[in-house]
C-alpha positions as CSV (number, residue, x, y, z in Angstrom):
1,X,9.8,-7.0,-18.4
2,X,10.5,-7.4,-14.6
3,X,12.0,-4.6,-12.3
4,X,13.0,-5.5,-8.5
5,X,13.0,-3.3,-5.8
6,X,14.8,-4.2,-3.3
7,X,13.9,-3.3,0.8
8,X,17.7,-2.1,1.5
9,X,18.2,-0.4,-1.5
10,X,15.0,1.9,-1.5
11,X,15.1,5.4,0.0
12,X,15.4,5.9,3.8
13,X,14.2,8.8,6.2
14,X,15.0,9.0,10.2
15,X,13.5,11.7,11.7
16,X,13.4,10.7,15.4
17,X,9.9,10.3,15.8
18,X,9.0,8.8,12.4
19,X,11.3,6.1,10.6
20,X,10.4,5.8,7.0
21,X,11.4,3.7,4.0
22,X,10.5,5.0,0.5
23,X,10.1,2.4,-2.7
24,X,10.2,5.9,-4.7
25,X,11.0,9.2,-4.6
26,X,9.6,11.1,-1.7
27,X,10.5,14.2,-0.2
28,X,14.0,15.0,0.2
29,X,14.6,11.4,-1.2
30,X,15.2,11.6,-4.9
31,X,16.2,8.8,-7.6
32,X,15.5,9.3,-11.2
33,X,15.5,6.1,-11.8
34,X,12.4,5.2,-9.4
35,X,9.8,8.0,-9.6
36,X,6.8,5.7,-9.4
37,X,5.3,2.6,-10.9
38,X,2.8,3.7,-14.1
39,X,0.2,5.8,-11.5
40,X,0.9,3.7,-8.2
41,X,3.5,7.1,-7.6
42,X,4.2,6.0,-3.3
43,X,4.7,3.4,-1.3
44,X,5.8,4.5,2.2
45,X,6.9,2.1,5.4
46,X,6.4,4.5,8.2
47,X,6.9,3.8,11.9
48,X,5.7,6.3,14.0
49,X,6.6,6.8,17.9
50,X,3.7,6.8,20.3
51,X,1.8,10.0,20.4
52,X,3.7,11.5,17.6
53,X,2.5,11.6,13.9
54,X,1.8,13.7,11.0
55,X,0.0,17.4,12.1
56,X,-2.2,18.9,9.2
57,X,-1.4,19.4,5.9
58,X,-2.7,19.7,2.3
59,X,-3.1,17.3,-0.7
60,X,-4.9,17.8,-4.0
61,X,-5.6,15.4,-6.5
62,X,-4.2,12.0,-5.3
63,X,-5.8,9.0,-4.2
64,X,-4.6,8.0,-0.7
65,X,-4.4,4.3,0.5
66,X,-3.1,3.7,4.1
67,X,-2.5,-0.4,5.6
68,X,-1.6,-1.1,9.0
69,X,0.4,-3.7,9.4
70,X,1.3,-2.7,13.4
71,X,-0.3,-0.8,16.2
72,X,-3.3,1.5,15.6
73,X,-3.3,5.1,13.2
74,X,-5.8,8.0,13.7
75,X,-7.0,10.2,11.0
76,X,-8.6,13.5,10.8
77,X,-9.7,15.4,7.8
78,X,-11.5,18.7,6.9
79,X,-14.2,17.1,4.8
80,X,-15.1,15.0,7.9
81,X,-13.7,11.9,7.7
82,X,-12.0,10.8,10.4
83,X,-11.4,7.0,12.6
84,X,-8.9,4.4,14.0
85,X,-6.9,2.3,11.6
86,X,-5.4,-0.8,12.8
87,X,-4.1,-4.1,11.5
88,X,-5.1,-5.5,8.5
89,X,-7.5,-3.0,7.6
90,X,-7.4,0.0,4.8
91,X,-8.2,3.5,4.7
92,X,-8.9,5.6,1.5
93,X,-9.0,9.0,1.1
94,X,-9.1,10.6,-2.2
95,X,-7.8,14.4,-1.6
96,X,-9.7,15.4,-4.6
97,X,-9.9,19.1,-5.6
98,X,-8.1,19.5,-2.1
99,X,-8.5,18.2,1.8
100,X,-6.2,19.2,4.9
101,X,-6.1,16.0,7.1
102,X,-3.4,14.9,9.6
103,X,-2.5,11.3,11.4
104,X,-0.9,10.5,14.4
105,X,-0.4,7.2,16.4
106,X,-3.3,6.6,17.9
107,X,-1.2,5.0,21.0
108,X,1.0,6.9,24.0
109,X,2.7,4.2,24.6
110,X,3.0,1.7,21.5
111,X,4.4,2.6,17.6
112,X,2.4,2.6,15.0
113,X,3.6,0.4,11.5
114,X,1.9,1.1,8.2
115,X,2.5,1.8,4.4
116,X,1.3,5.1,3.1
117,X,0.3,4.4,-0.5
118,X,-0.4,7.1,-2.9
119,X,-2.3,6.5,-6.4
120,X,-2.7,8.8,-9.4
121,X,-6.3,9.3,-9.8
122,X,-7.7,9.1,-13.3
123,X,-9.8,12.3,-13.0
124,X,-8.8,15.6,-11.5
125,X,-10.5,17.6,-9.3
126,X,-13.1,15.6,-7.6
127,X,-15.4,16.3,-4.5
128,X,-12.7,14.7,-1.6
129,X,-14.2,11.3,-0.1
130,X,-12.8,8.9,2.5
131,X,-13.7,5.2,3.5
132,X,-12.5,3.0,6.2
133,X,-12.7,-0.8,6.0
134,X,-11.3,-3.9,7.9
135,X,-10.8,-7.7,6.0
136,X,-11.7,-10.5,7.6
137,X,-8.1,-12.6,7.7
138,X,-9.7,-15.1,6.9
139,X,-10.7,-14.5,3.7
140,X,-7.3,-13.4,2.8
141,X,-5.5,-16.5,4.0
142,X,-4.1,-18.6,1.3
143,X,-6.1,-16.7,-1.5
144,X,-6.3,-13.6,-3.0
145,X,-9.2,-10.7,-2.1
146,X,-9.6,-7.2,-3.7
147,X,-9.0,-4.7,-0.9
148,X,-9.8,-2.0,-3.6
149,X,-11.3,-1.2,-6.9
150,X,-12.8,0.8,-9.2
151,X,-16.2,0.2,-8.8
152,X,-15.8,-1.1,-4.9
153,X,-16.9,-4.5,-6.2
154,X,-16.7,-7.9,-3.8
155,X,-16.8,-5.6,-0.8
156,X,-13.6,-3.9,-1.9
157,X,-12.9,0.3,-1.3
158,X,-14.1,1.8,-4.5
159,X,-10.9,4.3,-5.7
160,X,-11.0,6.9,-8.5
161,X,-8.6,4.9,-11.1
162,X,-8.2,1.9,-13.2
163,X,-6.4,-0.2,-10.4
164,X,-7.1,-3.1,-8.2
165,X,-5.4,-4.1,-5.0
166,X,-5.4,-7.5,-3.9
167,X,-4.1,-8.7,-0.6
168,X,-2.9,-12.7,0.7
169,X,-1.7,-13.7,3.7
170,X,0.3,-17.0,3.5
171,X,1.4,-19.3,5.8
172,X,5.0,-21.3,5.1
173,X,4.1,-23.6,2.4
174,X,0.6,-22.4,1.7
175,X,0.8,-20.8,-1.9
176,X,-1.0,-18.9,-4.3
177,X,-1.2,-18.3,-8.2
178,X,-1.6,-14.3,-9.8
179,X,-2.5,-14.5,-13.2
180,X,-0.9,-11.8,-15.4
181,X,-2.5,-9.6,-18.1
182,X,0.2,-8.6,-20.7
183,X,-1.9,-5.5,-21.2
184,X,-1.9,-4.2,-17.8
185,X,1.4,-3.4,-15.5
186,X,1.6,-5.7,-11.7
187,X,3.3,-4.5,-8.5
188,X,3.8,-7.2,-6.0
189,X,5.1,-5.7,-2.4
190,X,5.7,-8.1,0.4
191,X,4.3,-5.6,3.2
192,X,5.9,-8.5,6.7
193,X,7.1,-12.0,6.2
194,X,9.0,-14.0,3.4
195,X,7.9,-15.5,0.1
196,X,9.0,-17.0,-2.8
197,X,7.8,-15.8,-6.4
198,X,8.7,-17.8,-9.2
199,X,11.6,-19.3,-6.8
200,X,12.6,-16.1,-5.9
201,X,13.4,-15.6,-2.3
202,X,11.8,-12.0,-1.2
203,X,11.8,-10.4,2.3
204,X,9.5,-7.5,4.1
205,X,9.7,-4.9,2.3
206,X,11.1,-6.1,-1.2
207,X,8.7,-5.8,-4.3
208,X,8.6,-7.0,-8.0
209,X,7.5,-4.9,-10.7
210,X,5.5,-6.9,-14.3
211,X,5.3,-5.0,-17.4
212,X,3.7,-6.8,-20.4
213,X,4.1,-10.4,-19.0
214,X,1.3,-12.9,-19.6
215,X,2.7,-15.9,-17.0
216,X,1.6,-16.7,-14.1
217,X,3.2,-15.7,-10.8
218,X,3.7,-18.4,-8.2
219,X,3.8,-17.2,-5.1
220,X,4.9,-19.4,-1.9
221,X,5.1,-18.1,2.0
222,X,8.5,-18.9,3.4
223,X,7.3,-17.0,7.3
224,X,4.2,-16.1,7.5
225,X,3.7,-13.4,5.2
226,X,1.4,-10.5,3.8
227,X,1.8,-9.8,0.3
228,X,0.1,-6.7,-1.5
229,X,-0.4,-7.1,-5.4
230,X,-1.3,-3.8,-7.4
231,X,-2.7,-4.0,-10.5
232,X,-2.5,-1.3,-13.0
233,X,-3.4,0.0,-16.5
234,X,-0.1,0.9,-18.6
């Protein structure tokens, strides 16, 4: 089975100092129909205004994934974690039994671009934890790496679920091969850029959804793209 999500059609939130487009249902953005993915439950594309951003708040029980794809994004949390996030690099922070954190744009005079990505954890009530980690582009360009893992394996983030996240960047022409697991459940988001998959044209923003297929996907930059790839247990 195969699901498509397109960037246009997904939820949509202007609040003046943060523009935000949700691939499922989010705050006062609701749809039935698109209430999350198996456990990958958010994927947000936020802008945020210079200086403005997120003030504290609460979370429990969620595994929190955050990728700049413009500009820089400061965090602050209770359980003292706490740094500069800029592109190409990944943040976890795994609210656990319960963490107050906030982030802002880090920059007065630049926005901030990033997706907010929230995972259901496969335990409850864990000590909170937080890690920070950049990727060398080039070991991303025309290939796949594991941004995050279970076990934090080939220098990935270690997360508290069942769930890998690969990351590419591509080049027009360059492509690249994902290997499907009719057992497990794939989310493919293109994050900037334009690829084909399987001679599908898909823009920033857009996303397939795999349930149960055992192909594999071929995946071809159009623009120079970045392409996220989730991988999921059913």
């Amino acid at each position: 089975m195969q699901v498509f999500r397109l960037a246009n059609a997904r939820g949509h939130a202007d609040m003046g100092w943060l523009d935000s487009w949700h691939t499922f249902s989010f705050g006062h953005y609701h749809d039935p129909a698109w209430m999350g993915f198996g456990p990958l439950r958010v994927i947000n594309e936020d802008r945020v205004a210079p200086g403005a951003g997120f003030p504290s708040h609460r979370h429990a029980n969620m595994e929190i994934l955050s990728y700049v794809l413009e500009g820089a994004l400061a965090h602050k949390d209770d359980a003292g974690g706490g740094g500069v996030l800029r592109r190409g690099e990944l943040q976890w922070m795994s609210s656990g039994h319960g963490i107050e954190h906030s982030e802002f744009n880090a920059s007065k005079t630049e926005p901030v671009h990033f997706l907010q990505i929230w995972i259901q954890p496969d335990r409850v009530n864990a000590p909170p934890a937080y890690a920070q980690q950049a990727f060398d582009p080039a070991q991303r360009r025309g290939r796949w790496a594991t941004l995050a893992s279970p076990d934090g394996s080939g220098g990935s983030i270690g997360i508290r679920q069942h769930a890998w996240l690969h990351g590419t960047l591509l080049d027009p022409g360059e492509s690249v091969e994902a290997k499907l697991d009719p057992a497990r459940r794939y989310w493919m988001h293109v994050a900037q850029g334009q690829a084909e998959v399987d001679g599908r044209q898909m823009n920033a923003g857009d996303a397939i959804g795999l349930v149960g297929e055992s192909h594999s996907l071929q995946v071809k930059g159009v623009a120079s793209t970045d392409i996220l790839l989730f991988d999921l247990p059913m």
